[in-house]
Backbone as CSV, one residue per row, in Angstrom:
resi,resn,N_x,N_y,N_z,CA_x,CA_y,CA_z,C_x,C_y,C_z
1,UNK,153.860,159.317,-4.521,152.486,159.168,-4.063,152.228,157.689,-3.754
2,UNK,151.963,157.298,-2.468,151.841,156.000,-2.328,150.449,155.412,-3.047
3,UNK,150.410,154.136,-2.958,149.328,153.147,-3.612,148.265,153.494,-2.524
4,UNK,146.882,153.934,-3.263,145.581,153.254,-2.031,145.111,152.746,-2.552
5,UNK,144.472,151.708,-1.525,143.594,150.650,-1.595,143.529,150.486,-3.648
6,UNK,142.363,151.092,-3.367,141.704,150.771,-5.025,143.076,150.587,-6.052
7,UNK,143.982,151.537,-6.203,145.272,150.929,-6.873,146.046,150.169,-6.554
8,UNK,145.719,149.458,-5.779,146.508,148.455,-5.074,145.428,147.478,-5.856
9,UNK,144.020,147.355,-5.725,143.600,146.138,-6.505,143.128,145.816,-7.571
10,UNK,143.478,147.297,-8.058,143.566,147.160,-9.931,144.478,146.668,-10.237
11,UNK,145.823,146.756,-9.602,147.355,146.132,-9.879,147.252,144.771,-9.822
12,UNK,146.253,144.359,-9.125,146.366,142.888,-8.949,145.298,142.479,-10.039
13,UNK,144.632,143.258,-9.824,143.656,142.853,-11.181,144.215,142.605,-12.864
14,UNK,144.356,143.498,-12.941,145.208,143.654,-14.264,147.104,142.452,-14.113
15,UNK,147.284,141.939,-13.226,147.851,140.244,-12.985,147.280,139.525,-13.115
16,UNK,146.154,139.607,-13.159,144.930,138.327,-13.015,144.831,137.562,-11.777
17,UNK,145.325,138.350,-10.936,145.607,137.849,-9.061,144.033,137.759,-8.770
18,UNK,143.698,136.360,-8.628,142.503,136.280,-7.856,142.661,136.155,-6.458
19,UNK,141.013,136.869,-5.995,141.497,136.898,-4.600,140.096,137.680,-4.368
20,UNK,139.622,136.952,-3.158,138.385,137.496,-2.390,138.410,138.689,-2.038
21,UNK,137.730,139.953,-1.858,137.772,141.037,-1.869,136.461,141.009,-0.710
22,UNK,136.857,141.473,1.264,135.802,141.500,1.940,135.353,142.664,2.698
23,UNK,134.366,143.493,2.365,134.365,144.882,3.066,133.611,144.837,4.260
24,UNK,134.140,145.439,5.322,133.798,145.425,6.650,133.725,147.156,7.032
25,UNK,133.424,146.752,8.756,133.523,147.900,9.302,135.537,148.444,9.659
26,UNK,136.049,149.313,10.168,136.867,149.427,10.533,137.906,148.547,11.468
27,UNK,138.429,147.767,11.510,139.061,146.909,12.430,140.920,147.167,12.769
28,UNK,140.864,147.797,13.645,142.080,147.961,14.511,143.072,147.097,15.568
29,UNK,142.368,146.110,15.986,142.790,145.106,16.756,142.775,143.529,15.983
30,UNK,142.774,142.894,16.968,143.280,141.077,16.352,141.388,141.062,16.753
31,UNK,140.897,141.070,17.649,139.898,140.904,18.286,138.719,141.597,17.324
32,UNK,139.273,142.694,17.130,138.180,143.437,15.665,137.976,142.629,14.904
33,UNK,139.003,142.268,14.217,139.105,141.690,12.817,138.591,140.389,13.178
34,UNK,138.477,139.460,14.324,137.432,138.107,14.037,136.571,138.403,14.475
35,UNK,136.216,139.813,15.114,134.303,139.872,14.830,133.827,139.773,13.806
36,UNK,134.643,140.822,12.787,133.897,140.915,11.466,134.450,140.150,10.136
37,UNK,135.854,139.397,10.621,136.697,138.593,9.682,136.530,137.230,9.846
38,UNK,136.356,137.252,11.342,136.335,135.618,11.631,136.132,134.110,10.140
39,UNK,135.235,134.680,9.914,134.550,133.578,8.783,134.732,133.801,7.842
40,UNK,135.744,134.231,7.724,136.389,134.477,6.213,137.285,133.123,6.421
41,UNK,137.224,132.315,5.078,138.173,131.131,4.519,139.180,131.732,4.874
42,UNK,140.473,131.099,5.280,141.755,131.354,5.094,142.486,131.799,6.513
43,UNK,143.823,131.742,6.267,144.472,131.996,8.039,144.675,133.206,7.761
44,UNK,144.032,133.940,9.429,144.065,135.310,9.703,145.511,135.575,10.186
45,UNK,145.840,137.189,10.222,146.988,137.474,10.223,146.873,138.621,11.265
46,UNK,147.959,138.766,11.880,148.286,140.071,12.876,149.859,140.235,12.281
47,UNK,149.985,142.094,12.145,150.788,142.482,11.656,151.775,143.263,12.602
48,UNK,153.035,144.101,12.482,154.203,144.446,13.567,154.803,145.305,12.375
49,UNK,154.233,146.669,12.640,155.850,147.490,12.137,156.936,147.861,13.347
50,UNK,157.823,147.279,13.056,158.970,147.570,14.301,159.779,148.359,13.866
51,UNK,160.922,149.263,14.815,162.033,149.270,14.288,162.910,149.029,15.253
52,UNK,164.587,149.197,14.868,165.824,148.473,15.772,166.104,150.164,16.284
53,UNK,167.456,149.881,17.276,167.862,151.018,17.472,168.701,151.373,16.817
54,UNK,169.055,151.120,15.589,169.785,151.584,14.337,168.749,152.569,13.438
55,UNK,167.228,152.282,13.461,166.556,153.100,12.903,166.147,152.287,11.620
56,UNK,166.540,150.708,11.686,166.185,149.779,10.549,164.486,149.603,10.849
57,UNK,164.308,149.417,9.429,162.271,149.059,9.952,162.112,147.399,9.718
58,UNK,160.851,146.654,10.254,160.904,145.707,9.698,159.190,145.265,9.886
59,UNK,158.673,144.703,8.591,157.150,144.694,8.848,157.209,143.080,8.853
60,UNK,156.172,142.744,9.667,156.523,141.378,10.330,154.949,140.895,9.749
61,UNK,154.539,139.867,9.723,153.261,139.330,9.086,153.620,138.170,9.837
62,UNK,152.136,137.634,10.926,152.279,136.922,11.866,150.819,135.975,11.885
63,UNK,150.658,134.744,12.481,149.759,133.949,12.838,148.939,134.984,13.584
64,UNK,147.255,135.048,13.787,146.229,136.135,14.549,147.211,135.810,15.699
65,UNK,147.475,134.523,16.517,147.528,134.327,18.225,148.820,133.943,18.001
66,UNK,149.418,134.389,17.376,151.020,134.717,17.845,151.728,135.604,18.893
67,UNK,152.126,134.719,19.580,153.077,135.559,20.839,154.532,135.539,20.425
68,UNK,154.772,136.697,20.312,156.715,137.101,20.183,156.793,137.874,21.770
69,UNK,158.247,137.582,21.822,159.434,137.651,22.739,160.206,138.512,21.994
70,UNK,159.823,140.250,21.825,160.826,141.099,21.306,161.979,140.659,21.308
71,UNK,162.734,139.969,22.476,164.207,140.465,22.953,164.697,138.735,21.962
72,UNK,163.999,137.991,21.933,163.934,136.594,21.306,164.165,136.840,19.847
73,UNK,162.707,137.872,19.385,163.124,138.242,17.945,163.967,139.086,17.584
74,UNK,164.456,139.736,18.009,165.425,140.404,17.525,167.014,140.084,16.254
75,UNK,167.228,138.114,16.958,167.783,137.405,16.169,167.117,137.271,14.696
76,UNK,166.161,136.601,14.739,165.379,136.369,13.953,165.293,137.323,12.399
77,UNK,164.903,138.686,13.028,164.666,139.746,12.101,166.353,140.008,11.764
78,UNK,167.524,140.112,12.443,169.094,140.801,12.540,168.839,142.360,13.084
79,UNK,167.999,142.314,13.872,167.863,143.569,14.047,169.297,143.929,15.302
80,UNK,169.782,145.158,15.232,170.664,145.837,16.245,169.883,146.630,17.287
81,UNK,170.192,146.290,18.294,170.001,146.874,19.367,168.267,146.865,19.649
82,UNK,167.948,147.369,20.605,166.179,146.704,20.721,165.302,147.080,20.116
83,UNK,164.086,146.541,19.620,163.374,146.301,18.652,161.872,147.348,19.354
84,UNK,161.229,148.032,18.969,159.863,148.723,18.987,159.000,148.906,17.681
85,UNK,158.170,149.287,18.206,156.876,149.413,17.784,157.519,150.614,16.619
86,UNK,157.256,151.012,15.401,157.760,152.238,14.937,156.089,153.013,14.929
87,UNK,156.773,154.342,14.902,155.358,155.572,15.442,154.027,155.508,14.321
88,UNK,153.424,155.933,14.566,152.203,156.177,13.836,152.902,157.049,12.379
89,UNK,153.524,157.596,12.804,154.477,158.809,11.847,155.567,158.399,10.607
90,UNK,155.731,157.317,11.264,156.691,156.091,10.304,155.800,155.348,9.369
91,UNK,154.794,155.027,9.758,154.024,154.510,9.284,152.970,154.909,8.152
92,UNK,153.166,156.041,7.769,152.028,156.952,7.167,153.957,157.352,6.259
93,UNK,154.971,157.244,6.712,156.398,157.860,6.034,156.675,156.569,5.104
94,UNK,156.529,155.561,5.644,157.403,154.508,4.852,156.355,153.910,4.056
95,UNK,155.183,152.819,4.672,154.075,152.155,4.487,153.068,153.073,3.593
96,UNK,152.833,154.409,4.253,151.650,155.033,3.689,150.372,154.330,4.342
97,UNK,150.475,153.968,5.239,148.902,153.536,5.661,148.699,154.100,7.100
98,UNK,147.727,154.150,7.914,147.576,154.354,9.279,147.776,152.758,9.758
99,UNK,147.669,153.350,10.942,147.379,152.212,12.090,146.131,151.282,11.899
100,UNK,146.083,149.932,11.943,145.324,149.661,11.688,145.005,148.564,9.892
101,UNK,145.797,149.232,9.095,145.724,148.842,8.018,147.000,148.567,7.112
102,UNK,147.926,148.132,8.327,149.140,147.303,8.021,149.031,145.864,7.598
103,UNK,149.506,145.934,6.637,150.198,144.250,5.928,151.198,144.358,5.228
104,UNK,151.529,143.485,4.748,153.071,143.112,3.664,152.364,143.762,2.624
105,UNK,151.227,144.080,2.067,151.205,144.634,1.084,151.158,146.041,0.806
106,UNK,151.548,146.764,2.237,151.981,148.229,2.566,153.178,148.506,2.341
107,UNK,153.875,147.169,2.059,155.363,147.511,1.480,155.225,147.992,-0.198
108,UNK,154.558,147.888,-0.596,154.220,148.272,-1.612,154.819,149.525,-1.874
109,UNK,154.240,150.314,-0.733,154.332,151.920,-0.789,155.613,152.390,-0.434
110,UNK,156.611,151.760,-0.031,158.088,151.812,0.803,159.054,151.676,-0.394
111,UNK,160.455,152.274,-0.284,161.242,151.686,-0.990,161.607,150.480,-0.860
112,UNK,162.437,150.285,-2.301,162.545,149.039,-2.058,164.277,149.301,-1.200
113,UNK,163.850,148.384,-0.125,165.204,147.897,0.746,165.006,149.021,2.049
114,UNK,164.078,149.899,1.441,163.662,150.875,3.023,163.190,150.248,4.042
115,UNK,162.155,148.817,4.030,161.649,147.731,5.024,161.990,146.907,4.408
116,UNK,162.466,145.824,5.492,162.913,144.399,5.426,160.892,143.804,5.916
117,UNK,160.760,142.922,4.636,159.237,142.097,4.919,159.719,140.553,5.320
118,UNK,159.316,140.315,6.883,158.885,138.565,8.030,157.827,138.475,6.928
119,UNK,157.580,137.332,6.594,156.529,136.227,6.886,156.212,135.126,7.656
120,UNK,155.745,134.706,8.604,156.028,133.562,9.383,155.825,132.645,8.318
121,UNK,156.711,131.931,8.784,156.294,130.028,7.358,155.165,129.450,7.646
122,UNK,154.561,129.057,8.974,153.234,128.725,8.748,152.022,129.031,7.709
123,UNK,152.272,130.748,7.525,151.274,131.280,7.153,151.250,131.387,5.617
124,UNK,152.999,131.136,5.281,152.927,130.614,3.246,152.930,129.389,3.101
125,UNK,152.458,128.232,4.123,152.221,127.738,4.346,150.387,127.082,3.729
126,UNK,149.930,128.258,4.144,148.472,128.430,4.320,148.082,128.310,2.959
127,UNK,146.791,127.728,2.512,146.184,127.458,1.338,145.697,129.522,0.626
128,UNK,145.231,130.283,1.710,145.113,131.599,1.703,145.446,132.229,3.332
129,UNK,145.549,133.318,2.709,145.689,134.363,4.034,145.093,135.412,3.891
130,UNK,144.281,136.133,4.664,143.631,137.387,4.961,144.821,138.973,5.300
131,UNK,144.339,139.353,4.843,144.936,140.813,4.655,144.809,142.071,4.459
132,UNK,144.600,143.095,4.640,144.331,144.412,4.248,144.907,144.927,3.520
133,UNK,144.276,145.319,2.480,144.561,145.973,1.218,144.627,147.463,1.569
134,UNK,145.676,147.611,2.193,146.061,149.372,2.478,144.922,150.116,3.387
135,UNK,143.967,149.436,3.878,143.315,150.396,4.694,142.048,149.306,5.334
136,UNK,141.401,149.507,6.776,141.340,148.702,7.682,140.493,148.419,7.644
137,UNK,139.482,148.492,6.507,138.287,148.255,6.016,138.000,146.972,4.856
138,UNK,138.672,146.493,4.596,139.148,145.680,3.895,139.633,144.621,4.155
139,UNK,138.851,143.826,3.622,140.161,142.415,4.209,140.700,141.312,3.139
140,UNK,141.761,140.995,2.510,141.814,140.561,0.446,142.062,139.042,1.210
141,UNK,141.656,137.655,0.724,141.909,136.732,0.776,142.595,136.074,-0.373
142,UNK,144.161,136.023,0.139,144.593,135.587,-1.283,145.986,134.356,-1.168
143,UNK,146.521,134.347,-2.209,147.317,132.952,-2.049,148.355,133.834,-1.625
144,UNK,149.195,133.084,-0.766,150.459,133.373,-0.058,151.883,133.533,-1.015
145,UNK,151.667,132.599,-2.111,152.738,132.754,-3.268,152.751,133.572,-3.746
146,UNK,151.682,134.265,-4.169,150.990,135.660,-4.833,151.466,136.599,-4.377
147,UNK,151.659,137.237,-2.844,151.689,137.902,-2.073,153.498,138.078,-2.407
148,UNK,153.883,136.651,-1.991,155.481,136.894,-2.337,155.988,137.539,-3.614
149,UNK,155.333,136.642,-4.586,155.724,136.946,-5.732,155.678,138.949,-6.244
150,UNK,154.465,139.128,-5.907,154.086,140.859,-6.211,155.207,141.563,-5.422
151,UNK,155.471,140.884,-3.793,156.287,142.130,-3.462,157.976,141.641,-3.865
152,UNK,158.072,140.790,-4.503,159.793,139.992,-4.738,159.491,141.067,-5.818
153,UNK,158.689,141.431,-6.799,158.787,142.391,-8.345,159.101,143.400,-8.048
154,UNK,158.416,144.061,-6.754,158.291,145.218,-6.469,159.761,145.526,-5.650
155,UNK,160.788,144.479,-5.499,162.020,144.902,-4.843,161.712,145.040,-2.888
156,UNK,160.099,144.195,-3.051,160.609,143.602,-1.546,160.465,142.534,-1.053
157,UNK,161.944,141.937,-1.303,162.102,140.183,-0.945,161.201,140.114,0.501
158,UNK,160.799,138.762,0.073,159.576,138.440,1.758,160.336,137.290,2.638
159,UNK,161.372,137.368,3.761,162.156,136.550,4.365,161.015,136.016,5.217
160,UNK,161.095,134.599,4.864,160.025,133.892,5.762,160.946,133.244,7.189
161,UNK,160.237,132.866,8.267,160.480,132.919,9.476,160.014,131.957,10.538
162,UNK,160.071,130.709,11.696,159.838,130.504,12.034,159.715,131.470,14.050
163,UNK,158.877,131.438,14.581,159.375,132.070,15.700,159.978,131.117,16.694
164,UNK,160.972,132.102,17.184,161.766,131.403,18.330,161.377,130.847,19.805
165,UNK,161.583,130.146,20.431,160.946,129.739,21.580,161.005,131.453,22.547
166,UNK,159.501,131.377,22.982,159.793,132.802,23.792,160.254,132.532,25.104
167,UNK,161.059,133.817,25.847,161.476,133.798,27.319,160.039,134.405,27.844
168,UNK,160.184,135.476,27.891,159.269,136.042,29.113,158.640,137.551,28.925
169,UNK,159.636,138.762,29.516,159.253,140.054,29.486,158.346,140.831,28.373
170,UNK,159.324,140.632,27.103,158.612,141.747,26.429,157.488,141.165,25.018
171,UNK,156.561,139.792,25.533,156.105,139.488,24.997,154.632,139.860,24.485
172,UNK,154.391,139.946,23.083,153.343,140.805,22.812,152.106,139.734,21.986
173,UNK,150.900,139.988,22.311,150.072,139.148,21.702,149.285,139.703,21.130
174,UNK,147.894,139.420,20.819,146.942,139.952,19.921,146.259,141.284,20.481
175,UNK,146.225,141.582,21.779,145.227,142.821,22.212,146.175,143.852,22.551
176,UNK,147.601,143.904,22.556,148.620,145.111,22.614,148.001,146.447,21.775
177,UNK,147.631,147.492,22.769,147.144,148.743,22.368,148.221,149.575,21.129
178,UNK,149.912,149.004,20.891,150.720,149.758,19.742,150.659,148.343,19.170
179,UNK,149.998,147.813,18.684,150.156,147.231,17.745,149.750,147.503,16.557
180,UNK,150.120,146.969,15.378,149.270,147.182,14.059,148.438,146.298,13.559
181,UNK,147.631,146.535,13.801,147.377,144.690,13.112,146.561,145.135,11.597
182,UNK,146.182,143.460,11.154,145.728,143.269,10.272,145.357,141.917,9.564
C-alpha cells in the first residue's frame, strides 16, 4: 500500500523534519504551481518521470525553468536507448501518485532500486526547495539534506546532477503537456 500524503507527513513528523506545509488549489503544470506557489520561500522545482528503452525508470527533480535535451540526458541519467516520458500507468505502478503530484518524495512509494532518483545540484544546493507531498495540492518547503537523507534510509540513493549543455530537438521545458511536474 503506498504512502499518502498525510503518512508521508507524519513520517516526517515523528523525525522532527521541519518543514512548511502549503495548501493550494490543484497544480499540474510549472505555470500552475507559480500562480499559487510562486511566493513560497525557497527554489521551485519541476519534476520528469522518464523511462529508457530497457524499461529502466528514472525520477528526475529539476530547477522550475529548466530546459533538458532528452538525447543530451540520456548520459547523464546511464540510461539505454531513448529516454520518455513513463505513462500515467507507471506512475500510479511505481510512484503511487498521479500526474501532477510527482517529486523525489514519490520514491517513497517505489522499491527500493525500482527508480533511480536525479537531483540537479543547484537545487541541494538551495537553502529549501518546494515539493509535493504525494499529491498536487500541496506544496512541503523543506531542506534539501532532509530530502536526501529520508530517501538514502528508505533505499533510494538521490544521484545529484549537473545538466549538460543542450543540442536542440528533443528539448523540454516548463509548459510540456506529458510532463509531471511539481
Amino acid at each position: 500500500m503506498p504512502f499518502s500524503s498525510d503518512d508521508l507527513l507524519a513520517r516526517l513528523r515523528e523525525r522532527g523534519v521541519e518543514a512548511a506545509l502549503h495548501e493550494h488549489p490543484p497544480v499540474l503544470t510549472v505555470e500552475a504551481m507559480l500562480a499559487h506557489c510562486g511566493d513560497i520561500p525557497g527554489a521551485h522545482t519541476k519534476n520528469l518521470f522518464l523511462r529508457d528503452g530497457r524499461k529502466a525508470y528514472f525520477l528526475v527533480t529539476l530547477r522550475h525553468d529548466a530546459r533538458v535535451d532528452l538525447k543530451a540526458f540520456r548520459q547523464v541519467l546511464g540510461a539505454r536507448g531513448g529516454l520518455s516520458f513513463a505513462s500515467p500507468d507507471a506512475l500510479r505502478e511505481h510512484l503511487g501518485v498521479e500526474s501532477g503530484a510527482v517529486s523525489p518524495l514519490a520514491a517513497m512509494n517505489a522499491q527500493p532500486g525500482g527508480v533511480s532518483v536525479f537531483i540537479e545540484q543547484a537545487l541541494l544546493e538551495a537553502d529549501r526547495i518546494n515539493l509535493h507531498p504525494l499529491v498536487s495540492t500541496r506544496t512541503l518547503s523543506i531542506v534539501p539534506a532532509t530530502v536526501v537523507a529520508i530517501l538514502g534510509e528508505a533505499g533510494h540513493p538521490v544521484t545529484p546532477f549537473t545538466l549538460p549543455e543542450s543540442g536542440e530537438p528533443e528539448t523540454v521545458a516548463g509548459s510540456g503537456a506529458r510532463e509531471q511536474e511539481g
